[in-house]
N, CA, C and O atoms as a DFTB+ gen file, in Angstrom:
360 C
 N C O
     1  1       0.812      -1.182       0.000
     2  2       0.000       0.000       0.000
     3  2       0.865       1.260       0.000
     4  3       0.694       2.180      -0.800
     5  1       1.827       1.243       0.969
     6  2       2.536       2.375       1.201
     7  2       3.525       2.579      -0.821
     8  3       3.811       3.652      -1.352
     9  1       3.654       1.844      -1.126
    10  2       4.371       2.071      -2.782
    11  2       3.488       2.140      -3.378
    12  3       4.110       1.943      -4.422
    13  1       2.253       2.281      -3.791
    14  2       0.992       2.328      -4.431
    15  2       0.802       4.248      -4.341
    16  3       0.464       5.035      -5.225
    17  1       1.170       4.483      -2.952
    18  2       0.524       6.060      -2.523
    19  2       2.032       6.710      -2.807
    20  3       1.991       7.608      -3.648
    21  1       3.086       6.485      -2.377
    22  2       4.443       7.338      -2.299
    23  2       5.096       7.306      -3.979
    24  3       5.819       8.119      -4.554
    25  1       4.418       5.837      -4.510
    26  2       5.847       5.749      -5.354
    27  2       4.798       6.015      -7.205
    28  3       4.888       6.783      -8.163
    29  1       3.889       4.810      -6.786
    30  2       2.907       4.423      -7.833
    31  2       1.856       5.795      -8.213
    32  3       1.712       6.190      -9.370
    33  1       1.324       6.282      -7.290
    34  2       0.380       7.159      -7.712
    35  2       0.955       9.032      -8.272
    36  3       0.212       9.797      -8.888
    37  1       2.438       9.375      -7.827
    38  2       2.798      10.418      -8.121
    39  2       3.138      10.041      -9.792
    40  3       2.386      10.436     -10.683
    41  1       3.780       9.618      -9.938
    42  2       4.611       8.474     -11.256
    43  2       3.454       8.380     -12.058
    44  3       3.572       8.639     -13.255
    45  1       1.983       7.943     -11.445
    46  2       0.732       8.018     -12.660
    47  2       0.378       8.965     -12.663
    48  3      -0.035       9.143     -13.809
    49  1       0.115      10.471     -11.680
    50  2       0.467      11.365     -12.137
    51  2       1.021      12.196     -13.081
    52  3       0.345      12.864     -13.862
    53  1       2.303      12.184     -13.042
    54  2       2.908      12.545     -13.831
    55  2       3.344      12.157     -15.241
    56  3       3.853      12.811     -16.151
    57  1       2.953      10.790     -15.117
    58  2       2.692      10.127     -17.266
    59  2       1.555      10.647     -17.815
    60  3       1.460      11.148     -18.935
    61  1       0.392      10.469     -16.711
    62  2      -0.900      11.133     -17.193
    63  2      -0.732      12.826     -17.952
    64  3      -1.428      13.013     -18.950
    65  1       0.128      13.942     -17.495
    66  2       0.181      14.966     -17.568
    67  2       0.900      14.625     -19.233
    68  3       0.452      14.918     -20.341
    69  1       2.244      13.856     -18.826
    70  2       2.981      13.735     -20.402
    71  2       2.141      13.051     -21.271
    72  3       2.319      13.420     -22.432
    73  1       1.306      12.206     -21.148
    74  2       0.851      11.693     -22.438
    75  2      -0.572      12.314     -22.947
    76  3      -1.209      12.071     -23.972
    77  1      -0.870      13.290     -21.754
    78  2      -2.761      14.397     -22.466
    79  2      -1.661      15.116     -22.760
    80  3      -1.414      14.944     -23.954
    81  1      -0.679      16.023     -22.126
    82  2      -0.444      17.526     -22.379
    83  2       1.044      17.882     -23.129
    84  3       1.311      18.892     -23.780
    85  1       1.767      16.931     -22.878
    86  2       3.024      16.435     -23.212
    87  2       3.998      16.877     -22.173
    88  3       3.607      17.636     -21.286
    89  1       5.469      16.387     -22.215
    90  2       6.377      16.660     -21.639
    91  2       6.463      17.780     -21.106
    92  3       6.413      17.860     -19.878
    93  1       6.572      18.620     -21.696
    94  2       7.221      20.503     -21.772
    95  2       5.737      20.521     -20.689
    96  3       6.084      21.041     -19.629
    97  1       4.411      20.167     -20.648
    98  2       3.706      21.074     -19.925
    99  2       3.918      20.431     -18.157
   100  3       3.481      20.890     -17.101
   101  1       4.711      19.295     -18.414
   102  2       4.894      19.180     -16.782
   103  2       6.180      19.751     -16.600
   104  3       6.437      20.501     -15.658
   105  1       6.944      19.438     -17.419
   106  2       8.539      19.880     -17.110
   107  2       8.753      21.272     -17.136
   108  3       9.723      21.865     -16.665
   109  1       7.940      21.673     -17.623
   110  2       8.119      23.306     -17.779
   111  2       7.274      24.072     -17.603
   112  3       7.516      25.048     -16.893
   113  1       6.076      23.910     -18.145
   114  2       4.564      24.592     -17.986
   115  2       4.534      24.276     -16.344
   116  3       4.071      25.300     -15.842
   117  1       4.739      23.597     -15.601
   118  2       4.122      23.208     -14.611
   119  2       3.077      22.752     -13.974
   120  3       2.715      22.985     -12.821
   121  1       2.634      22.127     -14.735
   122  2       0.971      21.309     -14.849
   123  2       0.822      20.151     -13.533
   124  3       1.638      19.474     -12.908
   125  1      -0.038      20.248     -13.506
   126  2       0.199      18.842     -12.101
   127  2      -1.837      18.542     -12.332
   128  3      -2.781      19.032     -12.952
   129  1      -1.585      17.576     -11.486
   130  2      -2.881      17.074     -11.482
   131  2      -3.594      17.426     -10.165
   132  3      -2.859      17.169      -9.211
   133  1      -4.996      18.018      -9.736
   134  2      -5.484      18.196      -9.232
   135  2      -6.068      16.873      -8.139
   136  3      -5.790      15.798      -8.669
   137  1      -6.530      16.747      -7.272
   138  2      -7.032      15.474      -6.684
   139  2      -8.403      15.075      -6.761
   140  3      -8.865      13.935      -6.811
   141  1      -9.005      16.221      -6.763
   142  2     -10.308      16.617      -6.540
   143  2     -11.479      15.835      -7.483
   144  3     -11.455      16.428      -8.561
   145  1     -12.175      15.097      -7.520
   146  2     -13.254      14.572      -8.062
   147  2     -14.239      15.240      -8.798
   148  3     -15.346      15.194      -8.261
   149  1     -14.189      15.799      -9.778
   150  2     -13.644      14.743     -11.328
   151  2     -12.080      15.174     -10.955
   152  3     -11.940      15.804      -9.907
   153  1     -11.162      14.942     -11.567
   154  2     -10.025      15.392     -11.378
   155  2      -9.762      16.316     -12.427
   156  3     -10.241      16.274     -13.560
   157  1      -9.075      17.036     -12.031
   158  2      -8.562      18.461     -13.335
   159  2      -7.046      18.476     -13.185
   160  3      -6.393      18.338     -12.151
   161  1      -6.563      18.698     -14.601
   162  2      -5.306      19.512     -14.611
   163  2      -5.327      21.058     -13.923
   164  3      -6.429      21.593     -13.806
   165  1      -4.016      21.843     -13.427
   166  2      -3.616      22.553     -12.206
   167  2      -4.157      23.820     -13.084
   168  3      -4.069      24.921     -12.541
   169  1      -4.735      23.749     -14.454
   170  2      -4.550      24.814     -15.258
   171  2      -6.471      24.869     -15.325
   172  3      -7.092      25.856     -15.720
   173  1      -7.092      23.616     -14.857
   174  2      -8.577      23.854     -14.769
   175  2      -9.282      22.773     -15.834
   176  3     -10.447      22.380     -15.764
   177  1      -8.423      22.442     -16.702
   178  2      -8.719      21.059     -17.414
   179  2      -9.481      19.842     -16.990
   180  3      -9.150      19.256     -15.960
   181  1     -10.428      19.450     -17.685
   182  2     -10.681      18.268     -16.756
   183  2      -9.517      16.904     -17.589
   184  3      -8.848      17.122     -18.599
   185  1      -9.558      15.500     -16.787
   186  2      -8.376      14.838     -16.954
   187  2      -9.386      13.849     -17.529
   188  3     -10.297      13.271     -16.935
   189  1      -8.938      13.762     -19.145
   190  2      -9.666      12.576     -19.601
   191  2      -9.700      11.249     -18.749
   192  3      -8.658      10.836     -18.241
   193  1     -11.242      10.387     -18.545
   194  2     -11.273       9.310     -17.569
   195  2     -10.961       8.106     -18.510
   196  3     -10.699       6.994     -18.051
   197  1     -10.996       8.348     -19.706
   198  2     -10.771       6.591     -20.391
   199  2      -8.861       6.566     -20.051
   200  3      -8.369       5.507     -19.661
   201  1      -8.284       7.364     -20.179
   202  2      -6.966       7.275     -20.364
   203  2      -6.687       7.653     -18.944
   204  3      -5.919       6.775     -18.551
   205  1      -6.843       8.265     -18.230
   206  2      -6.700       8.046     -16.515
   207  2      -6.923       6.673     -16.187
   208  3      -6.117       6.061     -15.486
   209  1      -8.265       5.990     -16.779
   210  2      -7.785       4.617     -16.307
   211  2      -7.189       3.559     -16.615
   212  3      -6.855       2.649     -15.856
   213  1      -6.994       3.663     -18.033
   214  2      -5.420       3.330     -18.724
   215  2      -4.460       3.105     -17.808
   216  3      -3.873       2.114     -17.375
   217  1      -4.442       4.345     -17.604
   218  2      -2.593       4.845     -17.334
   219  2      -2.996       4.006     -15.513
   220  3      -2.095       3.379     -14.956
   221  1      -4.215       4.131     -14.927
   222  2      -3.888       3.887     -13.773
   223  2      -3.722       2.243     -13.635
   224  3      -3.165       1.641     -12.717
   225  1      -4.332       1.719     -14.745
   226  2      -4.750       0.128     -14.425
   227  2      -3.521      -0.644     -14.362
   228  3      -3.308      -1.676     -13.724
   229  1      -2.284       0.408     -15.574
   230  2      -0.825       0.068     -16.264
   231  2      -0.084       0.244     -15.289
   232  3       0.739      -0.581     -14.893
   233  1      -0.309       1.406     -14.767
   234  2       0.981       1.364     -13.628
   235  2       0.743       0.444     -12.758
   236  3       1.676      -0.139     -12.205
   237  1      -0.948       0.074     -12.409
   238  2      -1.024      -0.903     -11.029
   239  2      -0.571      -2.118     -10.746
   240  3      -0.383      -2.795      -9.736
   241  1      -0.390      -2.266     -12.387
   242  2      -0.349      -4.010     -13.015
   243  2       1.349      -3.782     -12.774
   244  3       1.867      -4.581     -11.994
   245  1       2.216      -2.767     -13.380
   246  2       3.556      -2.678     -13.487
   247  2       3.885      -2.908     -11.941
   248  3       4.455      -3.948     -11.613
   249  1       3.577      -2.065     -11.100
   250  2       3.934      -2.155      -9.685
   251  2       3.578      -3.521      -9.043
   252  3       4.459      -4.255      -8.596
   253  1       2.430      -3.799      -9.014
   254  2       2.316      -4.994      -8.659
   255  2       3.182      -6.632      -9.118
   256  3       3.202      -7.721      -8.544
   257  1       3.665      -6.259     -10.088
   258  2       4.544      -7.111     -10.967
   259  2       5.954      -6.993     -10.091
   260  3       6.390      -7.885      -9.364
   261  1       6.608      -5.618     -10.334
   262  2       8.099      -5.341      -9.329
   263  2       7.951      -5.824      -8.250
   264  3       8.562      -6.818      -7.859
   265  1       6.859      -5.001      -7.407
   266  2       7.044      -5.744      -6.357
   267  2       6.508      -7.280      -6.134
   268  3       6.041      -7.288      -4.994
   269  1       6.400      -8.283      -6.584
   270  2       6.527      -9.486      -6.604
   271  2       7.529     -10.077      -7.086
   272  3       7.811     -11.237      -6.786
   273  1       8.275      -9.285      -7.985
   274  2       9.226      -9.984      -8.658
   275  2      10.787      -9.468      -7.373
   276  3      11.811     -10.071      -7.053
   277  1      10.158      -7.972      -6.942
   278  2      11.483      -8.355      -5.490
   279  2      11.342      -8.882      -4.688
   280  3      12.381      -9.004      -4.039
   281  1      10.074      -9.599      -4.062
   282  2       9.584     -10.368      -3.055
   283  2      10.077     -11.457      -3.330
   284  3      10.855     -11.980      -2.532
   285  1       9.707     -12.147      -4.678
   286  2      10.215     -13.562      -4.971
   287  2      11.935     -13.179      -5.091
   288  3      12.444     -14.220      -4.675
   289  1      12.518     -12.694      -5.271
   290  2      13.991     -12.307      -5.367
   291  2      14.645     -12.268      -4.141
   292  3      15.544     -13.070      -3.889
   293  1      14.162     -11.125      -3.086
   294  2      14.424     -11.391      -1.546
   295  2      14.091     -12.798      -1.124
   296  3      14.938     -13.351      -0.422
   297  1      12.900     -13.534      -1.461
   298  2      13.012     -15.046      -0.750
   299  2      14.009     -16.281      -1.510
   300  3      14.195     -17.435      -1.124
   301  1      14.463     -15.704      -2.506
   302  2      15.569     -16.711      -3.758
   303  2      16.982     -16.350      -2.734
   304  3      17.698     -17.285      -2.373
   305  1      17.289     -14.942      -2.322
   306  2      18.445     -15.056      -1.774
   307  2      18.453     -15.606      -0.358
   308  3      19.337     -16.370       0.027
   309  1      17.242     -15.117       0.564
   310  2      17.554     -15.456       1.823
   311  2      17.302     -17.269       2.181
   312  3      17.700     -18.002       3.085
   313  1      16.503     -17.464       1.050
   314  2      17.035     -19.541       0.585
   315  2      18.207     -19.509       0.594
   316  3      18.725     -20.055       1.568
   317  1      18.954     -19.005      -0.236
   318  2      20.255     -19.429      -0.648
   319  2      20.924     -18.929       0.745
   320  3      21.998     -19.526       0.818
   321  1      20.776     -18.163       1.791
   322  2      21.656     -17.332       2.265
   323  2      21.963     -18.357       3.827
   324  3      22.960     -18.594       4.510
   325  1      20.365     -18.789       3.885
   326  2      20.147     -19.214       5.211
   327  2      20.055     -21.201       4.702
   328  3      19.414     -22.070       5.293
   329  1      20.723     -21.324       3.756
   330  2      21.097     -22.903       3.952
   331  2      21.212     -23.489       4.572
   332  3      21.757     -22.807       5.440
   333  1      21.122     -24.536       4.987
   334  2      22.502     -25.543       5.623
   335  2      23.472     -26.474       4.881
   336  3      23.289     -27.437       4.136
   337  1      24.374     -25.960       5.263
   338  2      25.529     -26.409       4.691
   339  2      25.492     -27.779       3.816
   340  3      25.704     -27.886       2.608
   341  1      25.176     -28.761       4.715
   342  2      24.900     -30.269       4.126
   343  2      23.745     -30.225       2.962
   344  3      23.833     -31.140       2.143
   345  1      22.877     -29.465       2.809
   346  2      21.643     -29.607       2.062
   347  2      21.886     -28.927       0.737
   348  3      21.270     -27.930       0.359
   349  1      22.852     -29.558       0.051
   350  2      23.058     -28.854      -1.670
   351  2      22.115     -29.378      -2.600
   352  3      22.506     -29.433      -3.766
   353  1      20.842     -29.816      -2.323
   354  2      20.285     -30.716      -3.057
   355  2      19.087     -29.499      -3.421
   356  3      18.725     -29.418      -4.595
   357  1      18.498     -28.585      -2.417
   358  2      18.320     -27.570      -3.116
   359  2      18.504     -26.525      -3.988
   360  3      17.586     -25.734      -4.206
């Protein structure tokens, strides 16, 4: 949950802005996304909902993927880490 709110939701944020408004209007324009229900761009826009939920379904699926794939990675090493010696058969 806590990478969903800190890491996942600023990150869909901010693709959402590059792929309605493009690059230059977050990087430079300074555009951001509003929170507020419907949601609007910072400029009063409303934020298209078919492609908000695009972008949100993509990142959820992406995140949810990493973090399983470091979960299963942290439990591949601490197997390997916390062996016993005699047991090479794993």
């Amino acid at each position: 949950m806590i990478v969903f709110i800190f890491i996942t939701l600023p990150a869909d944020f901010a693709m959402l802005v590059c792929i309605v408004r493009g690059p230059a209007a977050y990087f430079v324009g300074g555009i951001r996304i509003l929170t507020f229900k419907p949601a609007r761009f910072s400029d009063g826009q409303l934020v298209p909902a078919g492609i908000s939920a695009v972008v949100g379904f993509a990142s959820a699926l992406l995140t949810m993927w990493l973090v399983g794939s470091l979960l299963l990675a942290i439990r591949k090493l601490a197997k390997r880490h916390f062996r016993k010696r005699g047991d090479d058969a794993a």
